[in-house]
mmJSON file of the N, C-alpha and C atoms, coordinates in Angstrom:
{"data_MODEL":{"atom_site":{
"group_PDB":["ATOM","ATOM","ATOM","ATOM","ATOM","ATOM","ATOM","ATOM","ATOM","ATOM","ATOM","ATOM","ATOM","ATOM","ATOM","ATOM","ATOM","ATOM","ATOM","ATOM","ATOM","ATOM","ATOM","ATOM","ATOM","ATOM","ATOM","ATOM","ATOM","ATOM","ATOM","ATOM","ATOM","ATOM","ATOM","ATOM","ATOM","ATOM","ATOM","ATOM","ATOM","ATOM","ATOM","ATOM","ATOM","ATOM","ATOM","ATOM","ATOM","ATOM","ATOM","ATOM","ATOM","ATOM","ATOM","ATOM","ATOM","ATOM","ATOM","ATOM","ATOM","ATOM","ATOM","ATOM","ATOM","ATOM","ATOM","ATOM","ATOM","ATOM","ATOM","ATOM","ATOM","ATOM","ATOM","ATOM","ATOM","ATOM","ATOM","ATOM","ATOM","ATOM","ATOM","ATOM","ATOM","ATOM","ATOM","ATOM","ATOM","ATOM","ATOM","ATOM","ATOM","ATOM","ATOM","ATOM","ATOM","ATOM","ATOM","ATOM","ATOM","ATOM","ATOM","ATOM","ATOM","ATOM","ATOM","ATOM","ATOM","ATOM","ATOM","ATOM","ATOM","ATOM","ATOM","ATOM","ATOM","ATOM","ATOM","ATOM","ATOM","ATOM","ATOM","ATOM","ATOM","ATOM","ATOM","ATOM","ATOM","ATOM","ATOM","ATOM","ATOM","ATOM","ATOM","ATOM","ATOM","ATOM","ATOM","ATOM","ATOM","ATOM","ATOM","ATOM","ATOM","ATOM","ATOM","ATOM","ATOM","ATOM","ATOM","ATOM","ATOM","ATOM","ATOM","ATOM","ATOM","ATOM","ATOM","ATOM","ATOM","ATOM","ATOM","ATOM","ATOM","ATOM","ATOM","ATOM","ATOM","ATOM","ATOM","ATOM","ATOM","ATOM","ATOM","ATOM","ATOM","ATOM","ATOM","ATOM","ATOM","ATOM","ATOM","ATOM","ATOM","ATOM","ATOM","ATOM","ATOM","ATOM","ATOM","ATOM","ATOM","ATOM","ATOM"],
"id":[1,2,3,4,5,6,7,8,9,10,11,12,13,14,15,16,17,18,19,20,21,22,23,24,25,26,27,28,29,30,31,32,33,34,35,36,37,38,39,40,41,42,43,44,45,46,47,48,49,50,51,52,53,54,55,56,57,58,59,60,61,62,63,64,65,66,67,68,69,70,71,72,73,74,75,76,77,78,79,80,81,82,83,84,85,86,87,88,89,90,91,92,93,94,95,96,97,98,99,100,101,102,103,104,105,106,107,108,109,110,111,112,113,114,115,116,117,118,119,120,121,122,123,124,125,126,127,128,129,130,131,132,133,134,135,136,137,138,139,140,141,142,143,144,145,146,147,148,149,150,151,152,153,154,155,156,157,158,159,160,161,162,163,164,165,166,167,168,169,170,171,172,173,174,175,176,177,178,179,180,181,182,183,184,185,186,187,188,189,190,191,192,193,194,195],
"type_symbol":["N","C","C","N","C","C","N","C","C","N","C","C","N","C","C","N","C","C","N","C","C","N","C","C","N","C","C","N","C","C","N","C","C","N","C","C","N","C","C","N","C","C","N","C","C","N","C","C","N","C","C","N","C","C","N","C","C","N","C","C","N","C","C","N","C","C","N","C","C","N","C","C","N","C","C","N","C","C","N","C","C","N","C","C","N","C","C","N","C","C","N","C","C","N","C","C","N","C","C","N","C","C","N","C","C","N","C","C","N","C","C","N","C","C","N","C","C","N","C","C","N","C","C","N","C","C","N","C","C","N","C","C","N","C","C","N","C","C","N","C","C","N","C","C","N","C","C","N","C","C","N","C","C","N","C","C","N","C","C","N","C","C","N","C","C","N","C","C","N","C","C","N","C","C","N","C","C","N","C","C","N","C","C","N","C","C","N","C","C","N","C","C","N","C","C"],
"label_atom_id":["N","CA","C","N","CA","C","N","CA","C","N","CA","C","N","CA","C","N","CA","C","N","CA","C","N","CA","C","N","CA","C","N","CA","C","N","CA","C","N","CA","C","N","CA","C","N","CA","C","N","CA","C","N","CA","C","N","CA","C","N","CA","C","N","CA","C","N","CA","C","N","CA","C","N","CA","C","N","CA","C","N","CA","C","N","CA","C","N","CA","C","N","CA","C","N","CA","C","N","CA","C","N","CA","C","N","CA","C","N","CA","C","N","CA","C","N","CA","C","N","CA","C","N","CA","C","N","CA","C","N","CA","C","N","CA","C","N","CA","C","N","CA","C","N","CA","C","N","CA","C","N","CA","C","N","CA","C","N","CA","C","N","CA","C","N","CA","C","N","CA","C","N","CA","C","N","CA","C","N","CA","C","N","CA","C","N","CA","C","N","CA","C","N","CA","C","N","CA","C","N","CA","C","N","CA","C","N","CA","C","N","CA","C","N","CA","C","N","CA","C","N","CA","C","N","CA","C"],
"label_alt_id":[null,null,null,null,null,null,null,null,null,null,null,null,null,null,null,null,null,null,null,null,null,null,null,null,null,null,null,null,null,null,null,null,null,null,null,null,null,null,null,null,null,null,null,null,null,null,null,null,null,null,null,null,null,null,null,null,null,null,null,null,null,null,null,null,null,null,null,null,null,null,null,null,null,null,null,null,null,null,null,null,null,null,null,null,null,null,null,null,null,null,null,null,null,null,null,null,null,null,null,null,null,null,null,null,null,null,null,null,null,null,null,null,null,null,null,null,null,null,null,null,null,null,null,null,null,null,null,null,null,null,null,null,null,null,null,null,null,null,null,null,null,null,null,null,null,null,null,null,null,null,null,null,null,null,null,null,null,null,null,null,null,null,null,null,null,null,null,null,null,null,null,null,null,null,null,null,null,null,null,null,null,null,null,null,null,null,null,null,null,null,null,null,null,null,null],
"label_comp_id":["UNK","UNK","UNK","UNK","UNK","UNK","UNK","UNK","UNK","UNK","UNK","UNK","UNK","UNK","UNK","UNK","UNK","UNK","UNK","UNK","UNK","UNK","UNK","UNK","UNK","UNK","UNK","UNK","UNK","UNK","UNK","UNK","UNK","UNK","UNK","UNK","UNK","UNK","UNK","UNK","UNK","UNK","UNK","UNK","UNK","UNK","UNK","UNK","UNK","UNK","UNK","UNK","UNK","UNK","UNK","UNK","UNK","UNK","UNK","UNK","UNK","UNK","UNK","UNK","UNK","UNK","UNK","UNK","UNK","UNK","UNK","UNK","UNK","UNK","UNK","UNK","UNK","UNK","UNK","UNK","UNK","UNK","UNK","UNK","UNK","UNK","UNK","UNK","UNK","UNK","UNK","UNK","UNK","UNK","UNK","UNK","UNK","UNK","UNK","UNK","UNK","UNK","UNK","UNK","UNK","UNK","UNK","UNK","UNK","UNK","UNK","UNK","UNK","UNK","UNK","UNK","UNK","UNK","UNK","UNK","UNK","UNK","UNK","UNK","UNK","UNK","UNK","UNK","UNK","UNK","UNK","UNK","UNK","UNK","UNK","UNK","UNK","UNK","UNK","UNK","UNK","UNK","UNK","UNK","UNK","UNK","UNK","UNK","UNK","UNK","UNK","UNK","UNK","UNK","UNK","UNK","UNK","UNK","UNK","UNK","UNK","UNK","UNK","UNK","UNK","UNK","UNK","UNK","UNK","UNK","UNK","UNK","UNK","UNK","UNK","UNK","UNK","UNK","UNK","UNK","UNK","UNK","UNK","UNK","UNK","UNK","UNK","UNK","UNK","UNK","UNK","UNK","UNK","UNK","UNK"],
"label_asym_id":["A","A","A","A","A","A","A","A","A","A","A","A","A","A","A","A","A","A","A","A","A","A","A","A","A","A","A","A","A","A","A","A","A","A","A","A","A","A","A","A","A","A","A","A","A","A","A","A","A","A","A","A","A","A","A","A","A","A","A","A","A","A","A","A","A","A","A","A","A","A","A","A","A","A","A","A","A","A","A","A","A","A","A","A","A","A","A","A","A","A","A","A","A","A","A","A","A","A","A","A","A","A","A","A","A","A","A","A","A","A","A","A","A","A","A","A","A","A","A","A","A","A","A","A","A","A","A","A","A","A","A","A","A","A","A","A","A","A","A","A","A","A","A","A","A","A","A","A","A","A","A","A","A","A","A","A","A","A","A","A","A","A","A","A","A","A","A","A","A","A","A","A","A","A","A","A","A","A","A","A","A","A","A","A","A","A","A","A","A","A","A","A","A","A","A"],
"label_entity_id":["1","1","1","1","1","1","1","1","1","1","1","1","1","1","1","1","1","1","1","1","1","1","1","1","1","1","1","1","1","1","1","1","1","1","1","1","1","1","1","1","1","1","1","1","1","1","1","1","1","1","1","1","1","1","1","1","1","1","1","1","1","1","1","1","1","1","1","1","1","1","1","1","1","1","1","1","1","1","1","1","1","1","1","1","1","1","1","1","1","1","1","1","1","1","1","1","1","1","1","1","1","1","1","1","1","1","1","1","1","1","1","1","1","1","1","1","1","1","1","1","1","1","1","1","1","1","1","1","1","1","1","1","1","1","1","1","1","1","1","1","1","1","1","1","1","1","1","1","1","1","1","1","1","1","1","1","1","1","1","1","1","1","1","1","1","1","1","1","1","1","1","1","1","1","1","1","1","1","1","1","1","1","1","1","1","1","1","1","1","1","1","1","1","1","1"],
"label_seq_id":[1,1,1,2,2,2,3,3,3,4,4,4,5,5,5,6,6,6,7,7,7,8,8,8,9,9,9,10,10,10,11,11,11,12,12,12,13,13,13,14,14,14,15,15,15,16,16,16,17,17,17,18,18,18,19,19,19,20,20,20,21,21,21,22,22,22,23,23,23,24,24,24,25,25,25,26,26,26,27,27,27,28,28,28,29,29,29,30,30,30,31,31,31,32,32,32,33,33,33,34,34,34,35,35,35,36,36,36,37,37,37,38,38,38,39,39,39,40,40,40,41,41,41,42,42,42,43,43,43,44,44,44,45,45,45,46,46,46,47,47,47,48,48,48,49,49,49,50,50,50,51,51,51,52,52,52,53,53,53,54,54,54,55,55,55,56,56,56,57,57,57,58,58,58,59,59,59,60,60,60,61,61,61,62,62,62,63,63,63,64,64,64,65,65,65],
"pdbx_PDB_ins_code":[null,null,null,null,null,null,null,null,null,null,null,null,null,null,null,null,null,null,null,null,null,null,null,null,null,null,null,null,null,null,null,null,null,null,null,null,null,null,null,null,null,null,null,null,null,null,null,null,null,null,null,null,null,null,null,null,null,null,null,null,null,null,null,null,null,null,null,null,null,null,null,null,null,null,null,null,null,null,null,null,null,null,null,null,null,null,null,null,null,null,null,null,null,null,null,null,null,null,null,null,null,null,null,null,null,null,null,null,null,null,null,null,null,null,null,null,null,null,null,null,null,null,null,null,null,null,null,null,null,null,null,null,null,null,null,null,null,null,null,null,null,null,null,null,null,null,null,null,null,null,null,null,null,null,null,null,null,null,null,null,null,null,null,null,null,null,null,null,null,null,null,null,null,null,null,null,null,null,null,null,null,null,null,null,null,null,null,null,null,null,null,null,null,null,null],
"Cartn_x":[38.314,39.168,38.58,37.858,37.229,36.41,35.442,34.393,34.726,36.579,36.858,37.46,37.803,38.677,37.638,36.51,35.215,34.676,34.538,34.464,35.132,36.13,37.276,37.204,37.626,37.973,36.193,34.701,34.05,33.445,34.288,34.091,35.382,35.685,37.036,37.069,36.225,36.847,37.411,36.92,37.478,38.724,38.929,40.214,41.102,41.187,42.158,42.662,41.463,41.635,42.712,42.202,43.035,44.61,44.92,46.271,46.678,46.249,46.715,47.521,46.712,46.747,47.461,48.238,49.168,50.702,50.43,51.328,52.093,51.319,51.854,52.193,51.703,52.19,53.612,53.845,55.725,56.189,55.771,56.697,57.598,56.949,57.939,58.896,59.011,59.357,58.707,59.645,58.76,57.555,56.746,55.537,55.594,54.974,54.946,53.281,53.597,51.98,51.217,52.399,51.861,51.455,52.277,52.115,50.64,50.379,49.069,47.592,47.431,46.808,46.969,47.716,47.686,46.89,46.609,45.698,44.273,43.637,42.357,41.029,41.359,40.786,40.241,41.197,41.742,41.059,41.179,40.401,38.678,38.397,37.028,36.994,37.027,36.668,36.993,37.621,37.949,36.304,36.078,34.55,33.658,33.322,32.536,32.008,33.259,33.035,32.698,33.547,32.384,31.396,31.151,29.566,28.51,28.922,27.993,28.041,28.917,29.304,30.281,29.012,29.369,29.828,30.595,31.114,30.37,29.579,28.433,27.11,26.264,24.828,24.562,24.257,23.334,24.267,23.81,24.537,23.638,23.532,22.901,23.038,21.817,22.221,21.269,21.738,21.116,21.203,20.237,20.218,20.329,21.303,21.823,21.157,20.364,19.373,18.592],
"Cartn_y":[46.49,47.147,48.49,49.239,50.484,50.182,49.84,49.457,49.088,48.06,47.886,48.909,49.707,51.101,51.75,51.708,52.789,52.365,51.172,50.164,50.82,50.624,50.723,52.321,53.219,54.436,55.725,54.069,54.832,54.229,53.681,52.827,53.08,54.459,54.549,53.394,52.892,51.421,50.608,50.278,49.01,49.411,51.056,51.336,51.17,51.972,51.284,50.139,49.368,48.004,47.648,48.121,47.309,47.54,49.118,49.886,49.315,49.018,48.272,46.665,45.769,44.284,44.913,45.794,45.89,46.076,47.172,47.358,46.38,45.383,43.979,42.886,42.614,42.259,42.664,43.783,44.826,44.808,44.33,44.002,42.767,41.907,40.225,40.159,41.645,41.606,41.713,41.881,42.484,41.796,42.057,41.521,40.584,39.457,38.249,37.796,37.049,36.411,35.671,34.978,33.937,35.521,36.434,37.117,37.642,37.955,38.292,37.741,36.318,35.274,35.464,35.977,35.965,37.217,38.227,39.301,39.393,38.389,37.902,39.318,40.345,41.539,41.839,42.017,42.147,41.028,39.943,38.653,38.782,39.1,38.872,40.444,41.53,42.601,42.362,41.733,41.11,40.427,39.399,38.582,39.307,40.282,40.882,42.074,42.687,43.224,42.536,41.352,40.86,39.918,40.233,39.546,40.746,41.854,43.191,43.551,43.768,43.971,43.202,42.293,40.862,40.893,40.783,41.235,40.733,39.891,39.387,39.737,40.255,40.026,39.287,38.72,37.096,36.309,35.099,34.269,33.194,33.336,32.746,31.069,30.558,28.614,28.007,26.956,26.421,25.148,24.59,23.213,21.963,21.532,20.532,19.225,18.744,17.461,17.386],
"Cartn_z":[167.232,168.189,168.606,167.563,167.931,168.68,169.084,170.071,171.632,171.362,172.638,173.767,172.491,172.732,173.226,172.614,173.257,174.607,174.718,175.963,177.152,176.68,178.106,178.447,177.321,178.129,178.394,178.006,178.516,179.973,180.403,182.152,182.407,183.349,184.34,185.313,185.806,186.844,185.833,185.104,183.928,183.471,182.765,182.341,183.897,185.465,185.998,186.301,186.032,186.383,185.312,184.064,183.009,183.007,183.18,183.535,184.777,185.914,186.796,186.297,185.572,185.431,184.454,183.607,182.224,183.406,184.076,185.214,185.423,186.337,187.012,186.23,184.687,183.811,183.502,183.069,182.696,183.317,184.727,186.375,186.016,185.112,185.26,183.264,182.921,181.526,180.809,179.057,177.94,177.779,177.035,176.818,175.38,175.522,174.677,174.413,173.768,172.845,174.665,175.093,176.763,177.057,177.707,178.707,178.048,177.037,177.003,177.317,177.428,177.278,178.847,179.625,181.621,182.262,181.096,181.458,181.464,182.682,182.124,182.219,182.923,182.293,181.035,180.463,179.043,178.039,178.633,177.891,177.745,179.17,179.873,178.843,178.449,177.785,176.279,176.167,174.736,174.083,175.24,174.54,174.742,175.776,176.266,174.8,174.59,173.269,171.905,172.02,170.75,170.972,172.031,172.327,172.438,172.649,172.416,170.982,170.646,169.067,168.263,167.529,166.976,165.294,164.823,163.641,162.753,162.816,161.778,162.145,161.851,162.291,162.496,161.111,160.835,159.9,160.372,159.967,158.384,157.507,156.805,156.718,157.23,156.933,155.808,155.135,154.328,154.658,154.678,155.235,153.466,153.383,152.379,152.02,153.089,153.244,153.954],
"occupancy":[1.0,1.0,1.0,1.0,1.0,1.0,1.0,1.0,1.0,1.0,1.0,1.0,1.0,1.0,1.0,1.0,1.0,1.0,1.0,1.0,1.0,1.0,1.0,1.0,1.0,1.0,1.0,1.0,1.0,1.0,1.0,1.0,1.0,1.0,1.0,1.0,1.0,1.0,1.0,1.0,1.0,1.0,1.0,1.0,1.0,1.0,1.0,1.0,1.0,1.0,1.0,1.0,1.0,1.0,1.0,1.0,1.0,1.0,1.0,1.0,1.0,1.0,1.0,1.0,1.0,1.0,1.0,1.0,1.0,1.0,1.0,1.0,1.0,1.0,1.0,1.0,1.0,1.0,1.0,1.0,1.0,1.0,1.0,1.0,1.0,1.0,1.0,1.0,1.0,1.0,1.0,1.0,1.0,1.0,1.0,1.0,1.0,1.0,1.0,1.0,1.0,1.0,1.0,1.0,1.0,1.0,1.0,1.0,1.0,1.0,1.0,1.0,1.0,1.0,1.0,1.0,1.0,1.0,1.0,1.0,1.0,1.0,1.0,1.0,1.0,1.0,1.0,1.0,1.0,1.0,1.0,1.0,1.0,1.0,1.0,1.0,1.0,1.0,1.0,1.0,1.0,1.0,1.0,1.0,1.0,1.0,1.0,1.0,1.0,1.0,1.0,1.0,1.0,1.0,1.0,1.0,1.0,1.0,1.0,1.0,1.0,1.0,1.0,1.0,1.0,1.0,1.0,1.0,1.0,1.0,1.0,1.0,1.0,1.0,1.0,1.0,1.0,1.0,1.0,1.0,1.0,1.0,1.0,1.0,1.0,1.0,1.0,1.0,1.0,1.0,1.0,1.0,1.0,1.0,1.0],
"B_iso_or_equiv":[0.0,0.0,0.0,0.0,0.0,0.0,0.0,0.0,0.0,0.0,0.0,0.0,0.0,0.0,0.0,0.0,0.0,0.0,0.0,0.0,0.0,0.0,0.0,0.0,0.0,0.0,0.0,0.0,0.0,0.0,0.0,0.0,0.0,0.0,0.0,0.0,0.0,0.0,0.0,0.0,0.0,0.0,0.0,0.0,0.0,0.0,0.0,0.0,0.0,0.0,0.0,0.0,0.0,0.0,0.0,0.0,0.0,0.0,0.0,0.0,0.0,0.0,0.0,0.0,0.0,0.0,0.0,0.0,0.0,0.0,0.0,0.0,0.0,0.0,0.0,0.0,0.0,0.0,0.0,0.0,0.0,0.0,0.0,0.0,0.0,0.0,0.0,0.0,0.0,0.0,0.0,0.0,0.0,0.0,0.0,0.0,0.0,0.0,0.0,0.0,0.0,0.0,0.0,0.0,0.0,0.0,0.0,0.0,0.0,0.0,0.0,0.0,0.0,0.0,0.0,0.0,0.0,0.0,0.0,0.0,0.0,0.0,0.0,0.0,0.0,0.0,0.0,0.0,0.0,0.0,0.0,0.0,0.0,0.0,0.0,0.0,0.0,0.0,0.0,0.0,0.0,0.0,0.0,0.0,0.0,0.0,0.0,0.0,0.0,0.0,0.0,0.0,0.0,0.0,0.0,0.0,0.0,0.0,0.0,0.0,0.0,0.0,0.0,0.0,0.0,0.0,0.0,0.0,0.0,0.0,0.0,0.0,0.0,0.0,0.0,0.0,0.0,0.0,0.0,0.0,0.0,0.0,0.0,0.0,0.0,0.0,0.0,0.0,0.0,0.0,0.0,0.0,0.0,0.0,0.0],
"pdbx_formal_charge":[null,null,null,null,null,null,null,null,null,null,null,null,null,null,null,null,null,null,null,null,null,null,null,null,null,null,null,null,null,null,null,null,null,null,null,null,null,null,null,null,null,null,null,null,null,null,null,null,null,null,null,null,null,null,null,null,null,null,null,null,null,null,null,null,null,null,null,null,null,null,null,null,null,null,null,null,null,null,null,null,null,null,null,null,null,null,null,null,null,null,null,null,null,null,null,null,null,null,null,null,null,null,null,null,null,null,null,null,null,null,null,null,null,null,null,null,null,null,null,null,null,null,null,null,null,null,null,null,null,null,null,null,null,null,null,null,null,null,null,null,null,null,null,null,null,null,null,null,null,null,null,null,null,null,null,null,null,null,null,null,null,null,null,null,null,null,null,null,null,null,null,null,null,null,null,null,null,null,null,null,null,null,null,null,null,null,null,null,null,null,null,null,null,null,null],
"auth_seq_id":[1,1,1,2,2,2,3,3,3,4,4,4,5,5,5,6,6,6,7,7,7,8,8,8,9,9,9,10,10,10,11,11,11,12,12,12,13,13,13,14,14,14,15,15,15,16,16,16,17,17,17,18,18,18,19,19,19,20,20,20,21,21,21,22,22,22,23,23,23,24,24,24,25,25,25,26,26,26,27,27,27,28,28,28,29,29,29,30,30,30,31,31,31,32,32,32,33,33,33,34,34,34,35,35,35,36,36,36,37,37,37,38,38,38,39,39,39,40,40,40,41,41,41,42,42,42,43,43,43,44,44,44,45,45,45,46,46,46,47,47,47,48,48,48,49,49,49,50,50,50,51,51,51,52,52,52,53,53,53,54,54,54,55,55,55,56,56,56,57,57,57,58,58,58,59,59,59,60,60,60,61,61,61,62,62,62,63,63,63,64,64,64,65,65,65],
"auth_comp_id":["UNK","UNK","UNK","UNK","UNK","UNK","UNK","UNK","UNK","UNK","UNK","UNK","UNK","UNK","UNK","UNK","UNK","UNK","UNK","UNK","UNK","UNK","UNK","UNK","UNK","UNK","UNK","UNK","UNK","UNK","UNK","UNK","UNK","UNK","UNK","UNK","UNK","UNK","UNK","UNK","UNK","UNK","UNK","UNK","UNK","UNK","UNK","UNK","UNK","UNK","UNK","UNK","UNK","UNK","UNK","UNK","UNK","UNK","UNK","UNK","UNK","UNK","UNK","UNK","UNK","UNK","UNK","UNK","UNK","UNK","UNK","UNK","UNK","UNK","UNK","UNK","UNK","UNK","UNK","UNK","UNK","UNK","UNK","UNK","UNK","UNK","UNK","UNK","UNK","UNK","UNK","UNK","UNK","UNK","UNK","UNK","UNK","UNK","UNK","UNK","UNK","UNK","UNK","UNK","UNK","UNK","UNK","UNK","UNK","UNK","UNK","UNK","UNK","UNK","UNK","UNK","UNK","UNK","UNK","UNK","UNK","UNK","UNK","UNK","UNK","UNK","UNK","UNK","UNK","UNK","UNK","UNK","UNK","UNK","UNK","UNK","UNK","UNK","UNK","UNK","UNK","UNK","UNK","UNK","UNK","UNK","UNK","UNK","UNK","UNK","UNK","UNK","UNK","UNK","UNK","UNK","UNK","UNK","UNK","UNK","UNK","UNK","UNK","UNK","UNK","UNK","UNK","UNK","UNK","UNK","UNK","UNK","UNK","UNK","UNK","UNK","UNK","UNK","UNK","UNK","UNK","UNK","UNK","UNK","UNK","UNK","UNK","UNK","UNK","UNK","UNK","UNK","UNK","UNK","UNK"],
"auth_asym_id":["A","A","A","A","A","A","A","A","A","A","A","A","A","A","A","A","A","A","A","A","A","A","A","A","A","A","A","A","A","A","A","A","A","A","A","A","A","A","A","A","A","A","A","A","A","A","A","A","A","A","A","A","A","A","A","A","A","A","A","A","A","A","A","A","A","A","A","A","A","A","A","A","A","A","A","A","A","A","A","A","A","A","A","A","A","A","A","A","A","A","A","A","A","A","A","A","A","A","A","A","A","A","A","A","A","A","A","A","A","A","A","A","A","A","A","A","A","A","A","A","A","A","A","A","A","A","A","A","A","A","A","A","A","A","A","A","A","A","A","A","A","A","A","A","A","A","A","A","A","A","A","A","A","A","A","A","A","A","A","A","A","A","A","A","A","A","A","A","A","A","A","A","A","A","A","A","A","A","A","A","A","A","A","A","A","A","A","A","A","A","A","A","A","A","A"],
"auth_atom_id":["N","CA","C","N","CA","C","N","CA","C","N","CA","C","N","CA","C","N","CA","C","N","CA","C","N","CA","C","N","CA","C","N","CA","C","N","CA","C","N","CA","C","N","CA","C","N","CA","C","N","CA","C","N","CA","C","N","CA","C","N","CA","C","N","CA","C","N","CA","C","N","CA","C","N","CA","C","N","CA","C","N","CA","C","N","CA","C","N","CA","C","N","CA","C","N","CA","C","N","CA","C","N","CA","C","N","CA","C","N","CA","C","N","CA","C","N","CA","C","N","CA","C","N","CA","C","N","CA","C","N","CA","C","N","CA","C","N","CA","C","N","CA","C","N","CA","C","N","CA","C","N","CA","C","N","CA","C","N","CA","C","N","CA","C","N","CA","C","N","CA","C","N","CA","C","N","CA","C","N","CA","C","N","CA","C","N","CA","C","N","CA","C","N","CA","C","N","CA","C","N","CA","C","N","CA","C","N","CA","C","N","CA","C","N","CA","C","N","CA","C","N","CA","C","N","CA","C"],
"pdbx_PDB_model_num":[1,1,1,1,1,1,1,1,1,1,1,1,1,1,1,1,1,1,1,1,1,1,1,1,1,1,1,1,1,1,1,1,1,1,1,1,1,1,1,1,1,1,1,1,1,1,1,1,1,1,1,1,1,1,1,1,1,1,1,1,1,1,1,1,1,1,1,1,1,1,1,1,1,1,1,1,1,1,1,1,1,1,1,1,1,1,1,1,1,1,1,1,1,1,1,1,1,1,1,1,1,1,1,1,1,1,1,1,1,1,1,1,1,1,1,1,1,1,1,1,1,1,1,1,1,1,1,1,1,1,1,1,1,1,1,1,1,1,1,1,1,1,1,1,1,1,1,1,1,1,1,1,1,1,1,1,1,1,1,1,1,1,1,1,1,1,1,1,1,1,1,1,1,1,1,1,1,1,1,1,1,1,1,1,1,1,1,1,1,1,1,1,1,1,1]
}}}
């Protein structure tokens, strides 16, 4: 979450974008698990961050046969 946090509020287009699409979201009611999954901003910066900063390095394999 720290990284996405660093993400966003260090690209001002991306943060209005995102405050905009949260906006128009709280326009149709409280916010729910769906309503989140409709903020594709938010999604698309979601992978974006852990595709820049991937919580594993490396992945260790051992091949069994």
């Amino acid at each position: 979450m720290a990284f996405m946090f660093y993400a966003i509020y260090n690209d001002p287009h991306l943060r209005r974008t995102l405050e905009d699409e949260a906006k128009a979201a709280f326009d149709g009611g409280s916010p729910n698990s769906a309503w989140l999954r409709r903020l594709p901003t938010l999604n698309a910066a979601k992978s974006e961050t852990l595709r820049r900063y991937p919580i594993t390095i490396a992945s260790i394999r051992q091949c069994s046969q």
